[in-house]
N, CA, C and O atoms as CSV, one atom per row, in Angstrom:
chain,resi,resn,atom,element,x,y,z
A,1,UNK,N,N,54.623,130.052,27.834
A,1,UNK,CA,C,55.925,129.709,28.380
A,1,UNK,C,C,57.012,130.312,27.508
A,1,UNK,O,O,56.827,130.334,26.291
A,2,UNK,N,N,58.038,130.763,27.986
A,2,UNK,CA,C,59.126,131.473,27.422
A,2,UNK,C,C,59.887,129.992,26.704
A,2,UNK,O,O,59.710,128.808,26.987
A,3,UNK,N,N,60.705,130.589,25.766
A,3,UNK,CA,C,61.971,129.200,25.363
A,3,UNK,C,C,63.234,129.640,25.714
A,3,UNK,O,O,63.330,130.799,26.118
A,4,UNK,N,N,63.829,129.224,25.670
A,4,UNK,CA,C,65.413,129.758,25.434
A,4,UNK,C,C,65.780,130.640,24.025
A,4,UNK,O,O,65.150,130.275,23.032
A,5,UNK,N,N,66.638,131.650,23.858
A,5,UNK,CA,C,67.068,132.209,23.044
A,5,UNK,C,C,67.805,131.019,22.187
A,5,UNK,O,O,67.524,130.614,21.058
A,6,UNK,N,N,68.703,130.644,22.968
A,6,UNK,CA,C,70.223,130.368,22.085
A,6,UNK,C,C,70.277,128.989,23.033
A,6,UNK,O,O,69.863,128.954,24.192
A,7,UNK,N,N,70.834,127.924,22.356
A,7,UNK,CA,C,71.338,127.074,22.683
A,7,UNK,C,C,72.329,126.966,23.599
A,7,UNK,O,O,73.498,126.920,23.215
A,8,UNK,N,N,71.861,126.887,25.546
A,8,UNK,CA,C,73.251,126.020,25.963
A,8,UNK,C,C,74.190,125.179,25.808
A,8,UNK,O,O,73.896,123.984,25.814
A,9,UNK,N,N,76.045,125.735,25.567
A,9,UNK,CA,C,76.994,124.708,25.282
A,9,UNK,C,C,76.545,124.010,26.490
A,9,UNK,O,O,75.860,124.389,27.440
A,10,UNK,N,N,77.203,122.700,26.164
A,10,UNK,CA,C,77.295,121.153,27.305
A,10,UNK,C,C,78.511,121.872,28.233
A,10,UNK,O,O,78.124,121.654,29.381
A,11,UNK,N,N,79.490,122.446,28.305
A,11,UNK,CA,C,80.352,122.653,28.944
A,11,UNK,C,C,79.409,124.110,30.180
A,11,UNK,O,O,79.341,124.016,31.405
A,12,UNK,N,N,78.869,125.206,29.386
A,12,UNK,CA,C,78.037,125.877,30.334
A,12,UNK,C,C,76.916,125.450,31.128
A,12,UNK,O,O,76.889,125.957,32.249
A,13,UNK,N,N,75.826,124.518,30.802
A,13,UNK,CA,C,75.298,123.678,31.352
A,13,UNK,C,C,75.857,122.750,32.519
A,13,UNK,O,O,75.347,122.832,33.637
A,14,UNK,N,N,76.501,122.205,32.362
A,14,UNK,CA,C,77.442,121.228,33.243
A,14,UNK,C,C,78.235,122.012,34.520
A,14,UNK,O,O,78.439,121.536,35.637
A,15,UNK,N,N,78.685,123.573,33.945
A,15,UNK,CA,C,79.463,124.413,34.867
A,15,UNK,C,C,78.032,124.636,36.233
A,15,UNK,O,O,78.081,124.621,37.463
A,16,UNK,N,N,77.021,124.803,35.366
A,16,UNK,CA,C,76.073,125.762,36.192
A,16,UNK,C,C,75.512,124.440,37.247
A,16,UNK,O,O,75.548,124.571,38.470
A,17,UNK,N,N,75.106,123.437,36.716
A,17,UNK,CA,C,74.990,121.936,37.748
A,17,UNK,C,C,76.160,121.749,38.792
A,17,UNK,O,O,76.019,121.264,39.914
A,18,UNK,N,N,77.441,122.254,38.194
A,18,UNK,CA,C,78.213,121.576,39.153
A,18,UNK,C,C,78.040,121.897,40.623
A,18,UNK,O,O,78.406,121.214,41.579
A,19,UNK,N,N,77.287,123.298,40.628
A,19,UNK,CA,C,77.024,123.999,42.230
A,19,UNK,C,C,75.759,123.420,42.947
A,19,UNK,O,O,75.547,124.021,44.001
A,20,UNK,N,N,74.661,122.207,42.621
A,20,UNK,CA,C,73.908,122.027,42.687
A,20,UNK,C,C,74.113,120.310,43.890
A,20,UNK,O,O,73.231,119.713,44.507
A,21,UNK,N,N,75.339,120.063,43.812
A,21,UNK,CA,C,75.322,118.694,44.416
A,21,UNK,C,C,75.287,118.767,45.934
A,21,UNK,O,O,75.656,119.789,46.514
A,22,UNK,N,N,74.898,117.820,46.508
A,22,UNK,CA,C,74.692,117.933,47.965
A,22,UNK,C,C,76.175,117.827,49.021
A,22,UNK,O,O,77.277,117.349,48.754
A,23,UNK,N,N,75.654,118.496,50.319
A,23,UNK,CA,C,76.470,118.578,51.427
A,23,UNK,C,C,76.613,117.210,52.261
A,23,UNK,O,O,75.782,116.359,51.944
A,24,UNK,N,N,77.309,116.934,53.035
A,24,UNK,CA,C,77.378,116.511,53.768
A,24,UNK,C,C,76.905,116.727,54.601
A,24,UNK,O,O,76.892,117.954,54.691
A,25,UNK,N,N,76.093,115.986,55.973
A,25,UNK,CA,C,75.431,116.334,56.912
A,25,UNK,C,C,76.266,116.408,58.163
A,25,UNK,O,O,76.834,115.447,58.681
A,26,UNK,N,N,76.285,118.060,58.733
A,26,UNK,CA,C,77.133,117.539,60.037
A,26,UNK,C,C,76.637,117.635,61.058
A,26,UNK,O,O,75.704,118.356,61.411
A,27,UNK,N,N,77.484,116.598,61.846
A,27,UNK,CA,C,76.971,116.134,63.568
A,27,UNK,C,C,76.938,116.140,64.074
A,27,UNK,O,O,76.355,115.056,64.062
A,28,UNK,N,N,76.998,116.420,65.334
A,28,UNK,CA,C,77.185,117.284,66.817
A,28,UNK,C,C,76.902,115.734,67.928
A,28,UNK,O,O,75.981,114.921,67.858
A,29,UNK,N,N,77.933,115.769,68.770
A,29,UNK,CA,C,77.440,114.168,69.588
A,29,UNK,C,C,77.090,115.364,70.774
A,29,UNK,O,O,77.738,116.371,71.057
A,30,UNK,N,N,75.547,114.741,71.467
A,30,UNK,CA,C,75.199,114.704,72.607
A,30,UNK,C,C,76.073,114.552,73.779
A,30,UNK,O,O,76.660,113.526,74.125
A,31,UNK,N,N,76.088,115.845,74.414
A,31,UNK,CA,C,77.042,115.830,75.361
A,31,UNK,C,C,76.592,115.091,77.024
A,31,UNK,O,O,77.403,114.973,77.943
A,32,UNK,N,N,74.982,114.623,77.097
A,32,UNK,CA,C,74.378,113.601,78.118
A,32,UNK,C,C,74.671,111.905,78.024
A,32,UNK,O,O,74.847,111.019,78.860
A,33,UNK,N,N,74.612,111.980,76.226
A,33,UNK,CA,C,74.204,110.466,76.011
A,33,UNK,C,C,75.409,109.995,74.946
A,33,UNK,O,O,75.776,108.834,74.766
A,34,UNK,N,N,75.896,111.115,74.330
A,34,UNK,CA,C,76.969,110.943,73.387
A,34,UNK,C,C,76.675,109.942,71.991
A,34,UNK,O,O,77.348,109.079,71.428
A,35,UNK,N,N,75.395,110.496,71.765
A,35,UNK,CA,C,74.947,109.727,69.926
A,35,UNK,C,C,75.280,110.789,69.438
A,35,UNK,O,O,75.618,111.767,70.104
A,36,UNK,N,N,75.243,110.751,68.511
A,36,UNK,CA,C,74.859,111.885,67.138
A,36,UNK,C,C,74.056,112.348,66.754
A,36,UNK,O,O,73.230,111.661,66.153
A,37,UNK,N,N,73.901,113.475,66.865
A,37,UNK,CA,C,72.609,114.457,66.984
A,37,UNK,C,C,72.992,115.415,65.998
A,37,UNK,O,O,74.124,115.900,66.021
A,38,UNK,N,N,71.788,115.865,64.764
A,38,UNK,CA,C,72.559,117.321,64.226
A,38,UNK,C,C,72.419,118.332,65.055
A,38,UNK,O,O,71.564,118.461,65.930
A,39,UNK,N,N,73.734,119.436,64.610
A,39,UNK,CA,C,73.444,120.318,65.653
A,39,UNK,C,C,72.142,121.359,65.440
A,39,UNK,O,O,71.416,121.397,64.447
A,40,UNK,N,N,72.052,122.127,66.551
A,40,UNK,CA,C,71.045,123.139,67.421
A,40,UNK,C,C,69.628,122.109,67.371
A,40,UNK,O,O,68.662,122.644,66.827
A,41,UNK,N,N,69.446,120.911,67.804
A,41,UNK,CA,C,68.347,119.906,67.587
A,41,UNK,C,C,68.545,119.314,68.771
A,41,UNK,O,O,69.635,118.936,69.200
A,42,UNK,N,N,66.954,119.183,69.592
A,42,UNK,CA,C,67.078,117.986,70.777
A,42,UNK,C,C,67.509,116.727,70.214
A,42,UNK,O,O,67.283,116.312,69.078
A,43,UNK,N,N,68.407,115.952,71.502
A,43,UNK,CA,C,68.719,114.460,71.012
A,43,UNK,C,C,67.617,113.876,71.102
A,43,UNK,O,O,66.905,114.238,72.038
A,44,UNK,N,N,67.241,113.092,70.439
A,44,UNK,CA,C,65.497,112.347,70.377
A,44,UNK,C,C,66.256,110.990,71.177
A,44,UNK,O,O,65.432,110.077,71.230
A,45,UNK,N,N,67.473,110.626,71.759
A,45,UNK,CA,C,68.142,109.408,72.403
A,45,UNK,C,C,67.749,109.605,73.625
A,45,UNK,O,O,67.504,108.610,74.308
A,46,UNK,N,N,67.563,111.203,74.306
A,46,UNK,CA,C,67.777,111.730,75.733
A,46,UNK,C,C,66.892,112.270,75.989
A,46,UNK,O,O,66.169,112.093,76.969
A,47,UNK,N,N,66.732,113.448,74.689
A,47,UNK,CA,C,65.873,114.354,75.256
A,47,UNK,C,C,66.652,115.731,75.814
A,47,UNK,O,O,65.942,116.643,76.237
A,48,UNK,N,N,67.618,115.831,75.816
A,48,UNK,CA,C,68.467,117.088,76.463
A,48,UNK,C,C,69.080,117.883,75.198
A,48,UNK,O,O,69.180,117.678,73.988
A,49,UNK,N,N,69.332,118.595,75.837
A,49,UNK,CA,C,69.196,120.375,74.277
A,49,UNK,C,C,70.202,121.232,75.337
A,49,UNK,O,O,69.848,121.461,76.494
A,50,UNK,N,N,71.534,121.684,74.773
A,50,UNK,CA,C,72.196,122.444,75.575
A,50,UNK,C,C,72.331,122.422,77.596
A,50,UNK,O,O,72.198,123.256,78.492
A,51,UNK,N,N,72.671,120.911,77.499
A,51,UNK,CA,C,72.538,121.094,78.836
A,51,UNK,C,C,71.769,120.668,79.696
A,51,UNK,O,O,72.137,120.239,80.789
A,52,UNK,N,N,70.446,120.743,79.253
A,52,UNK,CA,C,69.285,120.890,80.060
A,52,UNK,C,C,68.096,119.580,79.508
A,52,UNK,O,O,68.150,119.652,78.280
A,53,UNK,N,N,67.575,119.001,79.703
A,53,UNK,CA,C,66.519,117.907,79.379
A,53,UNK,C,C,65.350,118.960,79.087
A,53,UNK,O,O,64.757,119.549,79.991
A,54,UNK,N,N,65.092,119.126,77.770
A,54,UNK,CA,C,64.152,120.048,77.262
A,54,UNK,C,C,62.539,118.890,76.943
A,54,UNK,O,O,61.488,119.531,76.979
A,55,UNK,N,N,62.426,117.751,76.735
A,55,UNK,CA,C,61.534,116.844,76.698
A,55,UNK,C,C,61.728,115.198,77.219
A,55,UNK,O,O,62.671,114.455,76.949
A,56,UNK,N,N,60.436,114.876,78.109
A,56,UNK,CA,C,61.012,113.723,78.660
A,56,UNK,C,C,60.597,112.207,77.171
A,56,UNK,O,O,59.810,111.883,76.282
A,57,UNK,N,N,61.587,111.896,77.745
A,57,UNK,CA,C,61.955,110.737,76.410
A,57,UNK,C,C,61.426,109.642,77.422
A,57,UNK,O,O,61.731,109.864,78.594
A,58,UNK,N,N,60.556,108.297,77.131
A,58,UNK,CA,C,60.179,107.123,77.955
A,58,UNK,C,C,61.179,106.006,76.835
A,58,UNK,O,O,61.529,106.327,75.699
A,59,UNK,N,N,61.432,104.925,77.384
A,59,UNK,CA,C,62.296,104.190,77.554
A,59,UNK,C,C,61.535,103.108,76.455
A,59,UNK,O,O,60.341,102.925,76.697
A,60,UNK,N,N,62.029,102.463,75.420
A,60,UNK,CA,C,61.437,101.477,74.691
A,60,UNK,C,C,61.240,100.582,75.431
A,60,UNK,O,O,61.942,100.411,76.428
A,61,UNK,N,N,59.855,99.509,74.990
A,61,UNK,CA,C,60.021,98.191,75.978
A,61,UNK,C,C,61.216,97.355,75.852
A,61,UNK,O,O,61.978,97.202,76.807
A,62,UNK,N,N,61.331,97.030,75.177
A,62,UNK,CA,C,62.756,95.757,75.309
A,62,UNK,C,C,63.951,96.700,76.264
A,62,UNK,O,O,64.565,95.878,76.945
A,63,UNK,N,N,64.308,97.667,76.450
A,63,UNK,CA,C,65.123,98.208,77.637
A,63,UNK,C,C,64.524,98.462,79.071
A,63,UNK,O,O,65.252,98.786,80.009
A,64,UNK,N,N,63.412,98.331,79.174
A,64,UNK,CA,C,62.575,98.496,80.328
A,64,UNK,C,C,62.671,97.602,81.613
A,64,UNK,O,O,62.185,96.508,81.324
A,65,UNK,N,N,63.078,97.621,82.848
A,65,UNK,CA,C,63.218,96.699,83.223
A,65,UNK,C,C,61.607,96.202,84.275
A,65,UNK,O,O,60.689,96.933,84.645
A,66,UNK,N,N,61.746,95.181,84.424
A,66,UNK,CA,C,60.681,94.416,84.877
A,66,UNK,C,C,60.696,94.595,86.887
A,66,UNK,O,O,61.582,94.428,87.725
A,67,UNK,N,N,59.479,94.934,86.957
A,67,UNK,CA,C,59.849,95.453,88.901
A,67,UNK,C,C,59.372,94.018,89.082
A,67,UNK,O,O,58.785,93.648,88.065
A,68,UNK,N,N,59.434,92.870,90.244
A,68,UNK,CA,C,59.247,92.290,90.597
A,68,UNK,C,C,58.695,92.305,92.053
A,68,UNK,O,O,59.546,92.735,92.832
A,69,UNK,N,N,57.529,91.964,92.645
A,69,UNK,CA,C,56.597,91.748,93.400
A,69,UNK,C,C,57.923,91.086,95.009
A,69,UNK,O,O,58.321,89.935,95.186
A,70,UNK,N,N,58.193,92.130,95.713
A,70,UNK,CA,C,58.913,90.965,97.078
A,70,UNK,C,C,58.913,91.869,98.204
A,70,UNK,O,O,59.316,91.486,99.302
């Protein structure tokens, strides 16, 4: 394994971290269902991708409604 030559100052160290911190994530709302979706990604709420329903999404049970027998 190599070492370092020379001792990093705390001030050059610290400069070179400062480019290392994270982004913010940005969001794109679903223009079918209107959640928040990142963009160029199917909404996993809908299922629709530019427009178009690219995968069918089934409905959780507790939103499901119940057919009744009449």
């Amino acid at each position: 394994m190599s070492v370092p030559g020379k001792r990093l100052s705390r001030s050059k160290g610290r400069r070179r971290r400062s480019q290392q911190h994270t982004k913010k994530v940005a969001l794109a709302i679903c223009v079918q269902c209107g959640k928040a979706v990142m963009p160029h990604r199917v909404c996993t709420n809908c299922g629709h991708y530019n427009g178009r329903e690219v995968i069918k999404v089934s409905l959780p049970k507790k939103n499901r409604t119940k057919k009744t027998n009449s």
